[in-house]
C-alpha positions in Angstrom: 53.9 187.1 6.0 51.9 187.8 2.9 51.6 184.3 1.3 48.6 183.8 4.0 46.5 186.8 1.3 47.3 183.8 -1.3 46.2 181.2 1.2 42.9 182.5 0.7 42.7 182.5 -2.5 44.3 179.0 -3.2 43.1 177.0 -0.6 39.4 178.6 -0.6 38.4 180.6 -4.1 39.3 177.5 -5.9 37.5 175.5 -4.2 34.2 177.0 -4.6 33.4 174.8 -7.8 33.8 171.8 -6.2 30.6 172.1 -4.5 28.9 171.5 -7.1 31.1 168.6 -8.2 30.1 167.0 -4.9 26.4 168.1 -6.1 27.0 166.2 -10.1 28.4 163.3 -8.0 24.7 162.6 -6.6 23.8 161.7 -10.1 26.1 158.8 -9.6 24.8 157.3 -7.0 21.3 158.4 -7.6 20.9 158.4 -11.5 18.6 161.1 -12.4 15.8 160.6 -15.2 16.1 163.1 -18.3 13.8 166.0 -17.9 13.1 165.4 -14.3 13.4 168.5 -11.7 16.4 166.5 -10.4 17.8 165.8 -13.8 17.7 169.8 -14.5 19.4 170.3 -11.1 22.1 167.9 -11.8 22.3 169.6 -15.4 22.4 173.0 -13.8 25.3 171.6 -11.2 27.5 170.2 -14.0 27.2 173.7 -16.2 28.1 175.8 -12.7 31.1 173.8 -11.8 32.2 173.7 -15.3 32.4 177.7 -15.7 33.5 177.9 -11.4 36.5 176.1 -12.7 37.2 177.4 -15.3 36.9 181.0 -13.5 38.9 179.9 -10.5 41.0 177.5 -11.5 42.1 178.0 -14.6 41.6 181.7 -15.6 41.9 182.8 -11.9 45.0 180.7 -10.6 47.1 182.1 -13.2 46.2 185.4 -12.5 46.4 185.4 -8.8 49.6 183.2 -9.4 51.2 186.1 -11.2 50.7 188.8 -8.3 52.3 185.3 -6.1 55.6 185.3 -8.7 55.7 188.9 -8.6 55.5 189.4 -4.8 57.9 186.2 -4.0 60.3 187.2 -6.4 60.2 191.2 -4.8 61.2 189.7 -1.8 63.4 187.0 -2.3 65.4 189.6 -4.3 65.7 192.3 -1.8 66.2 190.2 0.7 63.6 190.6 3.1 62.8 187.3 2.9 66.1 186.3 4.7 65.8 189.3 6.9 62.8 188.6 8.3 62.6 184.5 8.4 66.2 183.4 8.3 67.0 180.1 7.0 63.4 179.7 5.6 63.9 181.0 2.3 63.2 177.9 0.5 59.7 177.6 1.6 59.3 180.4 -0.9 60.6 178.3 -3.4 59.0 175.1 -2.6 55.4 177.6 -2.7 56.5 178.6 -6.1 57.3 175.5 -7.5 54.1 173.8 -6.4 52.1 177.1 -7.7 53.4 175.8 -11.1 52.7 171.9 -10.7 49.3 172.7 -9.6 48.5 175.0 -12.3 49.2 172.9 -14.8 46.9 170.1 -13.1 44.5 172.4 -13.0 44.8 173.1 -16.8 45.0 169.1 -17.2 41.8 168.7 -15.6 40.0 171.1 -17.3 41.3 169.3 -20.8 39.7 166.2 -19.3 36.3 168.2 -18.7 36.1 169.5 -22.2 37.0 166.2 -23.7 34.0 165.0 -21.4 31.9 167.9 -22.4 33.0 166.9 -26.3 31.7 163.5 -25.6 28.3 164.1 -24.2 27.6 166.6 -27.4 28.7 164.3 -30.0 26.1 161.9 -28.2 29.3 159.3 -27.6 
């Protein structure tokens, strides 16, 4: 009953930075000029998603993925999770293992938006 708390935070808090992915994404299909209002906006976009993720996706998913482990584990320990859901242990597990996979893509991805970040300094 209490992975829903995580729900929240997995399946909402994370997402938060990608609205302003979807915002950098304009400058894709609508190229913005250097120094223009939109240009500073799409600027302004890029440096917001790149510290949201960082914040909730990196930093933040292994935090709130800790007090996940440590609450799964509590459970699947003592039992309750058998007592109370019969049979449907494993979902526990399958959460837990997918906690980690994702994690590390979200890590991944982050590497791929420094490297990008590297780029555009070194004027590549």
């Amino acid at each position: 009953q209490y992975i829903h708390h995580y729900a929240v935070y997995f399946g909402g808090c994370s997402e938060i930075s990608s609205v302003f992915l979807v915002l950098c994404d304009l400058d894709v299909y609508f190229p913005s000029t250097p120094g223009s209002a939109y240009g500073t906006l799409i600027f302004a976009c890029q440096v917001t998603f790149t510290f949201l993720f960082l914040f909730y996706r990196v930093i933040g998913w292994w935090k709130v993925s800790y007090h996940l482990w440590s609450d799964a584990l509590y459970v699947l320990k003592g039992g309750q999770a058998e007592l109370f859901r019969p049979g449907k242990s494993f979902i526990l597990y399958l959460f837990l293992t997918l906690n980690v996979l994702l994690g590390f893509l979200q890590v991944y991805w982050f590497g791929l938006i420094v490297q990008k970040i590297v780029e555009v300094l070194s004027g590549a």
